[in-house]
VOTOR-698894 format. One record per residue: residue in one letter; y, z, x negated of N, C-alpha, C in turn. Coordinates in steps of 0.2 Angstrom, whole numbers, padded with zeros to 4 digits, always signed. Layout:
// residues N
AYZXYZXYZX ...
END
This chain:
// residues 405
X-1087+0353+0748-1093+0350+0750-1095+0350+0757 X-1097+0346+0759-1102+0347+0766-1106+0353+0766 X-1107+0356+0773-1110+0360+0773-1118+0359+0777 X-1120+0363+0774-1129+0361+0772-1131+0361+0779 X-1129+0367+0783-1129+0370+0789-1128+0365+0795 X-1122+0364+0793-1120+0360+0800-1119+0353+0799 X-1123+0352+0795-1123+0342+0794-1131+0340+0794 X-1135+0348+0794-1141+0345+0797-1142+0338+0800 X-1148+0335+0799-1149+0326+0803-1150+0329+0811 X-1153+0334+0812-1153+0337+0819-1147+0336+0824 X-1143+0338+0820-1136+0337+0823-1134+0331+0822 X-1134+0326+0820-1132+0320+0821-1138+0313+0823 X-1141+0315+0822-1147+0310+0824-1146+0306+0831 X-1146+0315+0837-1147+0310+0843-1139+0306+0845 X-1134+0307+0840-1129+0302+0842-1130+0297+0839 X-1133+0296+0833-1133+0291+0827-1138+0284+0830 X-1145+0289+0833-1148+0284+0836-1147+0280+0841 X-1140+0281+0846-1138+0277+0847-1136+0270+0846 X-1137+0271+0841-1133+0265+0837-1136+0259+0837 X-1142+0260+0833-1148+0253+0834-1150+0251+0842 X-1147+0257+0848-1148+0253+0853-1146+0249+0856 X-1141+0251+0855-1134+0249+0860-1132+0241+0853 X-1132+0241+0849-1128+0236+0844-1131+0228+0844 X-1139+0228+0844-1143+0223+0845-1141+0219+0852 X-1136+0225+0857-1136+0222+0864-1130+0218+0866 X-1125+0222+0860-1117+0218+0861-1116+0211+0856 X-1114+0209+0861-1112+0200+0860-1107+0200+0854 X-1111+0199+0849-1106+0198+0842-1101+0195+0840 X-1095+0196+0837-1090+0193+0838-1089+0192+0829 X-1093+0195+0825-1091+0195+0818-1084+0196+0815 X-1081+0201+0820-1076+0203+0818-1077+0209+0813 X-1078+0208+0806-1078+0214+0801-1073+0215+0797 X-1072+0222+0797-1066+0222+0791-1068+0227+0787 X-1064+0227+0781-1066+0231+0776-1060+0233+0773 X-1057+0240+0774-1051+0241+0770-1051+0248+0769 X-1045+0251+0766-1042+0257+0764-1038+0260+0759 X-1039+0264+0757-1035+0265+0750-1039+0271+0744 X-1034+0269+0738-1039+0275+0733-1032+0278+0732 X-1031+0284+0730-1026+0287+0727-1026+0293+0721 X-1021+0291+0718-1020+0296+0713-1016+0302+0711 X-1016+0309+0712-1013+0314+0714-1011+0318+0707 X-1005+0320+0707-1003+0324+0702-0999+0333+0705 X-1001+0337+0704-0999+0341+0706-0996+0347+0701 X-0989+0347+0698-0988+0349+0695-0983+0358+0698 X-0985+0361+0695-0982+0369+0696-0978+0371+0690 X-0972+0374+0694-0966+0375+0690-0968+0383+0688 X-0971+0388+0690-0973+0392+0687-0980+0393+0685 X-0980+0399+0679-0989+0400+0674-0992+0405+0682 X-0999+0402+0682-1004+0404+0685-1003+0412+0688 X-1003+0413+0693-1004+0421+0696-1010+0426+0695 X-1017+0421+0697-1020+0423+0694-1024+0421+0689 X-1030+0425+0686-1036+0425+0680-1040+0416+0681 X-1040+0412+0680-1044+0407+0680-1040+0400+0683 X-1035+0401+0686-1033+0396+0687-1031+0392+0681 X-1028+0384+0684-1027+0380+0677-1020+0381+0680 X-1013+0377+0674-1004+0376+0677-1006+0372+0681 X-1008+0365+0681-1007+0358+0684-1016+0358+0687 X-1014+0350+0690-1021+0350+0692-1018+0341+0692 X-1023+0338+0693-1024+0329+0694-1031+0326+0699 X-1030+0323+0700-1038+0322+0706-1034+0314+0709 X-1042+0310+0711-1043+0305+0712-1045+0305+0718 X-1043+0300+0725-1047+0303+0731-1048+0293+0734 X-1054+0292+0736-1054+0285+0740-1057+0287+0747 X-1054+0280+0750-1055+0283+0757-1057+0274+0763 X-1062+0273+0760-1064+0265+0762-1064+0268+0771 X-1061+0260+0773-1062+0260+0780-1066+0253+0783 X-1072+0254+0785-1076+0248+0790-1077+0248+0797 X-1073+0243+0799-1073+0242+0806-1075+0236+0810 X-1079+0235+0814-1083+0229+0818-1082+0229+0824 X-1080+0224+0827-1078+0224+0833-1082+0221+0837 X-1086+0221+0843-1088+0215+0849-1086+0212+0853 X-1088+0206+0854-1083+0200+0860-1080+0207+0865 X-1084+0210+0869-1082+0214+0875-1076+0223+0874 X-1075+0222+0866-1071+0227+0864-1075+0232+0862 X-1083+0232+0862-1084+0239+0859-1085+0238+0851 X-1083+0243+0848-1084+0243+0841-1085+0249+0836 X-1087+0250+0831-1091+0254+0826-1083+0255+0820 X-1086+0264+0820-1081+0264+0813-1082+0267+0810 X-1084+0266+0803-1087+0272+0796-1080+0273+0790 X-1076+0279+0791-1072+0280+0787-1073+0287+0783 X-1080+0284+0777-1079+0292+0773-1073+0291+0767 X-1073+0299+0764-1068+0301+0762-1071+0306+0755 X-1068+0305+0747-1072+0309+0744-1065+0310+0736 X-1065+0316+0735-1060+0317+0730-1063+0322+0724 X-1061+0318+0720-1063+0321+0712-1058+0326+0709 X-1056+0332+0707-1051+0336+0706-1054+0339+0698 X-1047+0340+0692-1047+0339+0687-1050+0350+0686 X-1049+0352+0689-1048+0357+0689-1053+0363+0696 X-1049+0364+0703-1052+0367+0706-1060+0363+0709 X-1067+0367+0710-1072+0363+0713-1072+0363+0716 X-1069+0366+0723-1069+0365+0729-1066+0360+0732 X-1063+0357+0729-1059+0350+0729-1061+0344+0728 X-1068+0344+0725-1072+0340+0724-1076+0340+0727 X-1076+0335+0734-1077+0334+0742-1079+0329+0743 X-1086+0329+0746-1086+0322+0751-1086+0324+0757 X-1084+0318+0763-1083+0321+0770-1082+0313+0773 X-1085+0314+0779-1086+0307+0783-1080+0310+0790 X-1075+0306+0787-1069+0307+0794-1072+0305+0799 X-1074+0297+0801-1075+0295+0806-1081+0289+0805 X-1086+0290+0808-1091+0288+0808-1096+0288+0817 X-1092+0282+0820-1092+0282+0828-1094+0274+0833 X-1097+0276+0834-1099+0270+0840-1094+0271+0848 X-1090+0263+0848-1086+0264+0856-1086+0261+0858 X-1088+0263+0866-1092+0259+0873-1087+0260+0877 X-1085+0252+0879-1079+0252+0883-1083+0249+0892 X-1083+0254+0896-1082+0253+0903-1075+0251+0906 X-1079+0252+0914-1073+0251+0917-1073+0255+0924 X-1068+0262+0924-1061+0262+0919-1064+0267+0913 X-1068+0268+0911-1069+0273+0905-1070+0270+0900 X-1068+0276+0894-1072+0275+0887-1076+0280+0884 X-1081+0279+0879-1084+0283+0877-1086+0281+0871 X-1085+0288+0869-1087+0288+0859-1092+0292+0857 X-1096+0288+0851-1100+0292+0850-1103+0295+0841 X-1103+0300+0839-1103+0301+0834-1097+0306+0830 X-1094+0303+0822-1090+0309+0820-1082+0305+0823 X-1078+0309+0822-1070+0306+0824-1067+0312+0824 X-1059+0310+0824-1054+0314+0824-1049+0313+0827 X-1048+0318+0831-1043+0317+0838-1037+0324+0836 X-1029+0321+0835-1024+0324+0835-1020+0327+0841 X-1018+0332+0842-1015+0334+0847-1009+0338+0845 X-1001+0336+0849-0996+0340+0846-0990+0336+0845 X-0984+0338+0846-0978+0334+0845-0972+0338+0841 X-0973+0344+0840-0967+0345+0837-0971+0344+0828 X-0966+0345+0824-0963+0342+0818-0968+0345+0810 X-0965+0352+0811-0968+0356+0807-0974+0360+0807 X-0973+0362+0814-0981+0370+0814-0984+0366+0824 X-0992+0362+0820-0994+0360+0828-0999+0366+0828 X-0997+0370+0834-1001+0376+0837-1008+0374+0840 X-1008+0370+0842-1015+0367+0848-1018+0364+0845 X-1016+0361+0842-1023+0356+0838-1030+0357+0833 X-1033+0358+0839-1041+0361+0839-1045+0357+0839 X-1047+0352+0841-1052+0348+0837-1055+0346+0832 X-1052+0346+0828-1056+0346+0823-1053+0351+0816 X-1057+0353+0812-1056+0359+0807-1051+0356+0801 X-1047+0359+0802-1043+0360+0796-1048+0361+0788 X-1046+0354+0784-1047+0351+0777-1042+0357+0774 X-1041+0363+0770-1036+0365+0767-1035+0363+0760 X-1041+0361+0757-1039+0361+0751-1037+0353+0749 X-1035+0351+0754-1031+0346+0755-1024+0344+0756 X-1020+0348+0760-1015+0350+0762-1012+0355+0765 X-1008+0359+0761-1008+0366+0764-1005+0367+0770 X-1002+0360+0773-1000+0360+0779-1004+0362+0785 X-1008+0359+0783-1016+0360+0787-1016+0355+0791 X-1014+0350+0789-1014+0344+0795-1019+0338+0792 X-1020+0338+0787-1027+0335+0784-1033+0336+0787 X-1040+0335+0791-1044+0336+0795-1051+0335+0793 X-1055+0339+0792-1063+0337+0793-1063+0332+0802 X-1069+0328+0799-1073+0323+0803-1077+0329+0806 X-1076+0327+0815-1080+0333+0820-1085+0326+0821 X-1092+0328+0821-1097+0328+0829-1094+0327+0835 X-1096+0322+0840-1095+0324+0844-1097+0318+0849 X-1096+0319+0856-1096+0315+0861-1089+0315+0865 X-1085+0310+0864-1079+0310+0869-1078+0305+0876 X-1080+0306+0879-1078+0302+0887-1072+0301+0887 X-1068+0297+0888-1060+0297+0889-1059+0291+0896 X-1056+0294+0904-1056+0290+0909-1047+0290+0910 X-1043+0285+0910-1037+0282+0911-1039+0280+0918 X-1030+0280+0920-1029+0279+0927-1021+0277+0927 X-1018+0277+0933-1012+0277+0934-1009+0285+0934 X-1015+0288+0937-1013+0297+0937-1012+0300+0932 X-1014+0296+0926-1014+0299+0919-1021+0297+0915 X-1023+0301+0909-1029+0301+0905-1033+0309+0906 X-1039+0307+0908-1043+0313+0906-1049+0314+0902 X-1049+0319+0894-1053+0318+0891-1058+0325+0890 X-1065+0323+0889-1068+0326+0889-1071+0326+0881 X-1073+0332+0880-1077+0332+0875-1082+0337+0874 X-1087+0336+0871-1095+0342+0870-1093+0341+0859 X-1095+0346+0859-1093+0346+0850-1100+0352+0849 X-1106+0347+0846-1110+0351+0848-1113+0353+0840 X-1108+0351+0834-1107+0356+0828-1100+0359+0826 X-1100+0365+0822-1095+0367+0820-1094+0367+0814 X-1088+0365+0811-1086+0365+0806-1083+0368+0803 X-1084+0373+0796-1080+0377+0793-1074+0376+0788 X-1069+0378+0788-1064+0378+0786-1063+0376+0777 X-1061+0370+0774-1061+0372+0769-1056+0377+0763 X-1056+0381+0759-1052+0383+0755-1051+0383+0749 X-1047+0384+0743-1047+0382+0737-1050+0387+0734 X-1053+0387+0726-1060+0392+0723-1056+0395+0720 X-1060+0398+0715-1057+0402+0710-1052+0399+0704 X-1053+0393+0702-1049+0387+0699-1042+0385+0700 X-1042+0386+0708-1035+0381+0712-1030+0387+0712 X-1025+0383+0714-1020+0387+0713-1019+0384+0721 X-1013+0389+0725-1010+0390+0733-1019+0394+0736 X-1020+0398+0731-1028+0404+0735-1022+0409+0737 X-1027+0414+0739-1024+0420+0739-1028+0425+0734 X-1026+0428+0732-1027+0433+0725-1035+0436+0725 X-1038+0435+0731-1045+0438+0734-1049+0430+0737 X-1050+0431+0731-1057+0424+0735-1060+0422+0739 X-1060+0419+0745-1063+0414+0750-1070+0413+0750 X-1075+0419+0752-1082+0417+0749-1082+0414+0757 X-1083+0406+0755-1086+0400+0759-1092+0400+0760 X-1098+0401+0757-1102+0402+0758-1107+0406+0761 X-1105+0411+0763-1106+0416+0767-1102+0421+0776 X-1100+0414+0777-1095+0414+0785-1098+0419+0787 X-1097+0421+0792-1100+0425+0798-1097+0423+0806 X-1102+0423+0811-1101+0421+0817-1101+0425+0822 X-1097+0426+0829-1097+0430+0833-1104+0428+0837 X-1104+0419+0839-1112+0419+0841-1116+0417+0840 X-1122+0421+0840-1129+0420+0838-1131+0414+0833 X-1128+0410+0839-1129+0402+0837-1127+0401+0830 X-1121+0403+0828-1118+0402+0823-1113+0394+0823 X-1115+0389+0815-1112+0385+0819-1116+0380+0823 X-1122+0380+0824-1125+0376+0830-1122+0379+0837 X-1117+0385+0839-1115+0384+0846-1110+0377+0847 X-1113+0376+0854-1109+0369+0857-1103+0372+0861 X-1096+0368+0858-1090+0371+0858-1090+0364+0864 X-1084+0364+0870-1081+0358+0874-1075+0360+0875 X-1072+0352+0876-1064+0355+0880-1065+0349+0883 X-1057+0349+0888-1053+0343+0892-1048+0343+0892 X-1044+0340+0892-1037+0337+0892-1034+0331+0898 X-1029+0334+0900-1026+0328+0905-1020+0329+0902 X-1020+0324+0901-1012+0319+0898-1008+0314+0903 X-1004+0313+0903-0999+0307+0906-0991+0308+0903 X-0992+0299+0903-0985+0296+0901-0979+0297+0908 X-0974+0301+0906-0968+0303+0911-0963+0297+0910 X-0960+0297+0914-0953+0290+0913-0947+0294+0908 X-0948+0297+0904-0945+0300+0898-0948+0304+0893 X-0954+0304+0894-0958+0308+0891-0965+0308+0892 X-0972+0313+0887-0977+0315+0889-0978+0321+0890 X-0985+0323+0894-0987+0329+0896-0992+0330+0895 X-0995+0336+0892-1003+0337+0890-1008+0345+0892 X-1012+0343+0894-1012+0351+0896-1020+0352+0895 X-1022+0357+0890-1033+0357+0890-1034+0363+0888 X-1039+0363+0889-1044+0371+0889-1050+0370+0884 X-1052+0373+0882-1056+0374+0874-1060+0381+0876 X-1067+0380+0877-1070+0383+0873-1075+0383+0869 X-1076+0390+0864-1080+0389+0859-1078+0391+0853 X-1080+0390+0846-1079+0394+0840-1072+0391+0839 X-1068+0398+0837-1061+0398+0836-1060+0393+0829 X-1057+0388+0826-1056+0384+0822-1053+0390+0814 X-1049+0394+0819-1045+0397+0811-1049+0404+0810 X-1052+0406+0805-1056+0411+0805-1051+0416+0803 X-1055+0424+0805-1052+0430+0803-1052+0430+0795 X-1052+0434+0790-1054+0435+0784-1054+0441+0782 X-1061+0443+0781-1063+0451+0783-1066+0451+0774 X-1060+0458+0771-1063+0461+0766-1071+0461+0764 X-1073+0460+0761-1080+0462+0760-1084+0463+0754 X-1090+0465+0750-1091+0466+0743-1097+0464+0744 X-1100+0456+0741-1104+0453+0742-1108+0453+0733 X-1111+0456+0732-1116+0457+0727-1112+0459+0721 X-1108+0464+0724-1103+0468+0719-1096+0464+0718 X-1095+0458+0721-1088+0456+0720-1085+0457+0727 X-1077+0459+0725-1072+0458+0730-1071+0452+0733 X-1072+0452+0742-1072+0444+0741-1069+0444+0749 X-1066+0438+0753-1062+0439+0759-1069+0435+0761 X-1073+0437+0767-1076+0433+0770-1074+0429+0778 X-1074+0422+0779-1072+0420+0784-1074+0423+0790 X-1073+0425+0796-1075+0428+0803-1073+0423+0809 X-1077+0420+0812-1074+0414+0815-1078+0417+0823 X-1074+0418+0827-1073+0419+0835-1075+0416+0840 X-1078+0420+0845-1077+0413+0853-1071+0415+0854 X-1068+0408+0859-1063+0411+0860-1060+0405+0867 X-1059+0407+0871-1057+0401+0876-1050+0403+0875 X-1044+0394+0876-1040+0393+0872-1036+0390+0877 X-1031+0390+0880-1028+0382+0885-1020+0383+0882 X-1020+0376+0884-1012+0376+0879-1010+0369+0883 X-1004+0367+0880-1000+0362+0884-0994+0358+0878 X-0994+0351+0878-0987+0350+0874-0984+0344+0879 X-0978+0345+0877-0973+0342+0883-0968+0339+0877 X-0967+0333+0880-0962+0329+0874-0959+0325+0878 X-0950+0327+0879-0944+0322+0881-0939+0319+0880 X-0938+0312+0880-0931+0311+0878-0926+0308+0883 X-0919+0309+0877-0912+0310+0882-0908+0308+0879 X-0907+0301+0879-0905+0297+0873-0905+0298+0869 X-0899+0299+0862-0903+0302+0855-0906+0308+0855 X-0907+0312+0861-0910+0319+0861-0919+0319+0861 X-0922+0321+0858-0930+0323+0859-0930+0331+0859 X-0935+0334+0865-0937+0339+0868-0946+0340+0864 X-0945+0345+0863-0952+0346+0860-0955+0352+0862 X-0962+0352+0865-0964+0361+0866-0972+0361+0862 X-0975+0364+0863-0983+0368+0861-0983+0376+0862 X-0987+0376+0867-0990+0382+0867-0996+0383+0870 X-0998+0391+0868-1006+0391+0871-1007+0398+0871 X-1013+0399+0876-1013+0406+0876-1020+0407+0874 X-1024+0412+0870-1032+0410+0868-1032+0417+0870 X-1039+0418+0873-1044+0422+0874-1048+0426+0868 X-1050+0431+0866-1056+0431+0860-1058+0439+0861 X-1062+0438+0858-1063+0449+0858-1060+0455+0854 X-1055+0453+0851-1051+0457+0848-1044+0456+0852 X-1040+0450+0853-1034+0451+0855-1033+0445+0859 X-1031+0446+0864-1026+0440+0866-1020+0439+0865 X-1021+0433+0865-1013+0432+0864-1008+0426+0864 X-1002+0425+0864-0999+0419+0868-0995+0416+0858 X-0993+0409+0859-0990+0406+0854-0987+0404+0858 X-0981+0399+0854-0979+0393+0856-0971+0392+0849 X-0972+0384+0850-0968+0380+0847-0964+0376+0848 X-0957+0375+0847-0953+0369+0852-0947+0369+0851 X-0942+0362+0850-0935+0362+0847-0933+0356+0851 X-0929+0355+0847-0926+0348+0847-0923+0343+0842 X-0922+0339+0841-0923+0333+0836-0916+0328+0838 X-0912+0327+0836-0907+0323+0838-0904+0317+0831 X-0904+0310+0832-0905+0306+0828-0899+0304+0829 X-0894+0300+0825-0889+0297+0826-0891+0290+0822 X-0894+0286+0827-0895+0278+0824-0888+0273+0821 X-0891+0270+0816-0886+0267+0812-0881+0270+0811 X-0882+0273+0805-0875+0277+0803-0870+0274+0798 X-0866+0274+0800-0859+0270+0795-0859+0262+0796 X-0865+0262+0803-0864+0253+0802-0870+0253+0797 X-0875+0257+0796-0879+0252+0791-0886+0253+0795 X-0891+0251+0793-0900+0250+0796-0901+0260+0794 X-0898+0264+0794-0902+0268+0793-0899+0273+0798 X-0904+0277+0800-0905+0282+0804-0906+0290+0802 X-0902+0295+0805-0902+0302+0803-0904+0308+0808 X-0909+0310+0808-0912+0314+0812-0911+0322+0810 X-0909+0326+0816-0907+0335+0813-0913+0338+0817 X-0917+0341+0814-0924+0345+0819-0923+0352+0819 X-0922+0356+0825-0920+0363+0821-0929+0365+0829 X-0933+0371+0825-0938+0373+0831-0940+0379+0827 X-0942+0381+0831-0944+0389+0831-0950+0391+0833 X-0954+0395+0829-0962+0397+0831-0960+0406+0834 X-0965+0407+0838-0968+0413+0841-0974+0415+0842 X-0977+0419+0838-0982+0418+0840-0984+0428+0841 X-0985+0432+0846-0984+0439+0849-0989+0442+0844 X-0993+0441+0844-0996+0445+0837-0994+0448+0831 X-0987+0447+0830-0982+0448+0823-0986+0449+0817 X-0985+0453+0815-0988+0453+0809-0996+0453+0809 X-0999+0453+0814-1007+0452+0814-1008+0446+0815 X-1005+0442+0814-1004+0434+0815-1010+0432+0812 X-1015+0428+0811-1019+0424+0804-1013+0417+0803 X-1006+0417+0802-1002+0413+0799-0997+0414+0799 X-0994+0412+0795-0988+0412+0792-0981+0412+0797 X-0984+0406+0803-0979+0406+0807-0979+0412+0813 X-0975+0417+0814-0976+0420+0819-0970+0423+0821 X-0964+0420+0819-0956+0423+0824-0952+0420+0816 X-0952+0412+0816-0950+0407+0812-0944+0404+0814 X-0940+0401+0812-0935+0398+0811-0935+0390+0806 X-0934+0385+0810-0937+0379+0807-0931+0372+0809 X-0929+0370+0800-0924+0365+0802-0925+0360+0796 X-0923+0356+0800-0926+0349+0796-0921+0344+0796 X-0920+0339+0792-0917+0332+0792-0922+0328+0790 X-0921+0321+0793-0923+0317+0792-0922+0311+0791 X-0922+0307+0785-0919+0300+0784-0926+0294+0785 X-0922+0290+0788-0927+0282+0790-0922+0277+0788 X-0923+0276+0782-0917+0270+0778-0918+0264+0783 X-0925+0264+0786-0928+0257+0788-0926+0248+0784 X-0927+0250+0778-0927+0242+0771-0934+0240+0770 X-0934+0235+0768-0940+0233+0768-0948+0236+0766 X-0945+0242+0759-0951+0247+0757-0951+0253+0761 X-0950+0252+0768-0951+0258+0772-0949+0265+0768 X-0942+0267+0766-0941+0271+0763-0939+0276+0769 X-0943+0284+0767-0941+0287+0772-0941+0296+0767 X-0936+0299+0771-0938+0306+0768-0935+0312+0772 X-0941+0319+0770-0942+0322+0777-0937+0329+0775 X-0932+0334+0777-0932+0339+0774-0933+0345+0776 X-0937+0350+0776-0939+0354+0779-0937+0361+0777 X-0935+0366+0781-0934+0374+0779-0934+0379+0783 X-0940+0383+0782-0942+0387+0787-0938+0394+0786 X-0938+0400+0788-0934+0405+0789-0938+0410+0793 X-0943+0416+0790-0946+0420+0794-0941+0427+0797 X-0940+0426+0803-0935+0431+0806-0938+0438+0805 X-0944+0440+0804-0946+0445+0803-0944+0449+0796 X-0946+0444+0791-0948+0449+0784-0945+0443+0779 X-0941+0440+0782-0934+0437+0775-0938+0429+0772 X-0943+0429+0774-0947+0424+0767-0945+0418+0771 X-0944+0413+0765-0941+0403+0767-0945+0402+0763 X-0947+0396+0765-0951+0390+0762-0947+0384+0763 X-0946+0382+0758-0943+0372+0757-0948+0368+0757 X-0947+0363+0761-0952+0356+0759-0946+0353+0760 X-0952+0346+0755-0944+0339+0755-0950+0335+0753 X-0952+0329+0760-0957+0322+0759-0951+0317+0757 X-0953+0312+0751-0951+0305+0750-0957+0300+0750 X-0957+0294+0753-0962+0291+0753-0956+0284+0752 X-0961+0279+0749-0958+0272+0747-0963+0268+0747 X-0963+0261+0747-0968+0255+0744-0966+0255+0739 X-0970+0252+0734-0966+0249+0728-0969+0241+0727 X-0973+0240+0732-0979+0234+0732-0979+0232+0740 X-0981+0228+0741-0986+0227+0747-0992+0230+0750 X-0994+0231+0743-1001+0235+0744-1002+0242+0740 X-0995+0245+0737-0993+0251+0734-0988+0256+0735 X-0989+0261+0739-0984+0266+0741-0985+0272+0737 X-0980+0275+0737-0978+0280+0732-0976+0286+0736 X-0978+0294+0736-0978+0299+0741-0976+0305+0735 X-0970+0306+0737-0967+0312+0733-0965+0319+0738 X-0968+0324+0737-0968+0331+0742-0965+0337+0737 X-0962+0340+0738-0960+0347+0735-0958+0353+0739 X-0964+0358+0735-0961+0366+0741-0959+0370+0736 X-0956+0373+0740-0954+0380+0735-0954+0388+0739 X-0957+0391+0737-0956+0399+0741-0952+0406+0740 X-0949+0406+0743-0945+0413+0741-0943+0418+0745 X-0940+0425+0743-0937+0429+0745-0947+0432+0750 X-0954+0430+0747-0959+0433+0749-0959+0440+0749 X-0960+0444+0758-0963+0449+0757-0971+0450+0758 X-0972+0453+0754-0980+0458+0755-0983+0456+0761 X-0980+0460+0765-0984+0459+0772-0984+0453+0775 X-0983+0447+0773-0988+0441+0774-0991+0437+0768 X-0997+0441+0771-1002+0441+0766-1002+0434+0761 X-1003+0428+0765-1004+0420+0763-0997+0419+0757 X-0991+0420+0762-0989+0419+0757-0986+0422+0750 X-0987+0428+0752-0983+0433+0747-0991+0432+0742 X-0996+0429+0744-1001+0427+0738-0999+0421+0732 X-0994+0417+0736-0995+0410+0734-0988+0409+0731 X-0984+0417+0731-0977+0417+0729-0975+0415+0721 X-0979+0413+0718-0979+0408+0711-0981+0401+0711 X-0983+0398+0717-0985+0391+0717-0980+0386+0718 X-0972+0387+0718-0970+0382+0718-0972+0377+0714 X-0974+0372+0718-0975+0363+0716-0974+0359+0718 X-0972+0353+0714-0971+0344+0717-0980+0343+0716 X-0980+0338+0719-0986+0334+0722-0985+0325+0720 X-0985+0321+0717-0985+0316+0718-0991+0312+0717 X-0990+0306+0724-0998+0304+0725-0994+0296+0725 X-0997+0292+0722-0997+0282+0722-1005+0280+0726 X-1003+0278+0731-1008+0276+0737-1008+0265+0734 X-1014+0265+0733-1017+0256+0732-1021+0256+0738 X-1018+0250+0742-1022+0251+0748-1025+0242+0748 X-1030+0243+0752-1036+0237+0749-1038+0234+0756 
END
């Protein structure tokens, strides 16, 4: 659910009221559209629950309408909420407004205003830097799934490159799964009772900037972040007699950088960052390479080998899973008319033995009907990573059929 705290009308008002003023003043172009998709999710588990209350399986319904309005002179309005019904865990039963933003185009700048979501990152499997907007977990265990931030973004382009700014002047807390779902960890997520390093809580105003530029082989991105750290600690606690892991969410100034090159069928990939905070600092980083062999055998399809590797110097105090990983992938792009495509992933922690399998398939079956088939499996889990040696019985498929409208 939204949180009560940070979606106060305080916090969004004085973006919102821009709206009625600036709209009445742009030259109409009735350019409207109306689209998006609903989907239907099945998430089947090859083994019996770990813990007390979970259900085997789970089923959920998720829609995700998209409206968007355009004006003669380019500025335009976009409302994309997002809400999912789940057979089983309640924290799954979500509503969330992704994007919800007004955008004024100067010259040479642009400017947005309201809720959005902005992605940063280039390698494959584990993006380090992407800090703007909070991680949706009980969405996708990947973490790439994202809550709608607040915000204000100024973005100024140039021949020099793009420089973005941004004021984020709510915070949003991290979702996780309840006592119902299954991929927790064996001690419960009390969401409701976060805790903050400042005062503020989540009314402090978090900023960053970014310069990017496209290179004659590549890109390059470089920004600085401060404010409330996105991934909280998880502090033991006994909250009216129950064992319960409460969220601990950081200042933390943060700068990082991703670099992405290609060398004919070679792609170069990096992420790293070094963040600031009052417990530890510390450096990460992410980065391989990807090499594709187009048209194999004389036919339309394409074969990609992705071998990358994480670091992150905190070892085993890590808050994830990647922290001295080993990471190889294939990837197929049949390129036929139902955009058939499928991803293989297998990571390999060099510290303490544990691998993870993923395998994405996706297909059309329609024009307006695609089909997403995902399976992990976990093995060889030790103890000392917490997350996964919790979730060391969750092997699942996932299949979702997406109707897009």
């Amino acid at each position: 659910m939204l949180s009560a705290e940070c979606w106060k009308m305080k916090h969004i008002l004085p973006l919102l009221f821009l709206l009625p003023i600036y709209m009445p003043c742009l030259p109409s172009a009735n350019a409207h559209e109306l689209n998006g998709n609903m989907s239907l999710e099945a998430r089947l588990f090859t083994n019996s629950p770990l813990y007390p209350g979970q259900d085997h399986h789970n089923f959920s319904i998720a829609i995700t309408p998209e409206y968007y309005h355009e004006w003669n002179e380019g500025h335009s309005f976009t409302f994309v909420p997002f809400v999912r019904l789940d057979s089983v865990d309640s924290e799954r039963n979500h509503l969330d407004i992704r994007e919800m933003n007004l955008l004024l185009l100067g010259d040479p700048w642009e400017l947005r205003l309201g809720i959005s979501k902005f992605f940063w990152g280039v390698t494959e499997f584990v993006h380090l830097i992407d800090i703007i907007n909070q991680t949706d977990l009980v969405e996708d265990i990947r973490g790439e799934e994202k809550l709608g931030q607040p915000m204000v973004h100024l973005s100024v382009p140039g021949d020099w490159g793009v420089l973005d700014l941004f004021g984020l002047p709510c915070f949003r807390e991290r979702t996780f799964p309840g006592t119902d779902g299954r991929l927790r960890t064996g001690i419960i997520v009390e969401t409701d009772k976060p805790v903050y390093e400042s005062g503020a809580e989540e009314n402090h105003f978090d900023f960053a900037l970014r310069y990017s530029r496209v290179l004659d082989s590549g890109d390059i991105g470089i920004y600085y972040f401060r404010g409330t750290g996105r991934e909280p600690l998880l502090i033991p606690s006994n909250i009216l007699g129950r064992q319960v892991l409460q969220p601990y969410y950081q200042q933390i100034d943060q700068a990082g950088m991703d670099l992405q090159m290609v060398r004919g069928n070679w792609l170069w990939k990096l992420e790293a960052l070094y963040q600031d905070n009052e417990n530890k600092s510390y450096f990460a980083t992410t980065g391989g390479i990807e090499y594709t062999f187009f048209g194999i055998k004389d036919s339309m399809m394409d074969l990609g080998f992705i071998t990358e590797f994480v670091y992150d110097n905190r070892d085993d105090a890590a808050t994830t899973s990647f922290e001295n990983d080993l990471l190889l992938g294939l990837r197929l792009a049949v390129n036929d008319g139902p955009g058939t495509e499928l991803l293989l992933g297998l990571s390999h922690d060099l510290n303490n033995g544990g691998d993870i399998l993923q395998i994405e398939a996706s297909r059309r079956l329609a024009d307006n009907i695609k089909v997403f088939l995902e399976v992990w499996g976990f093995f060889n889990t030790d103890h000392d990573d917490f997350y996964l040696y919790s979730i060391r019985d969750d092997d699942f498929v996932r299949l979702q059929v997406f109707y897009y409208f």
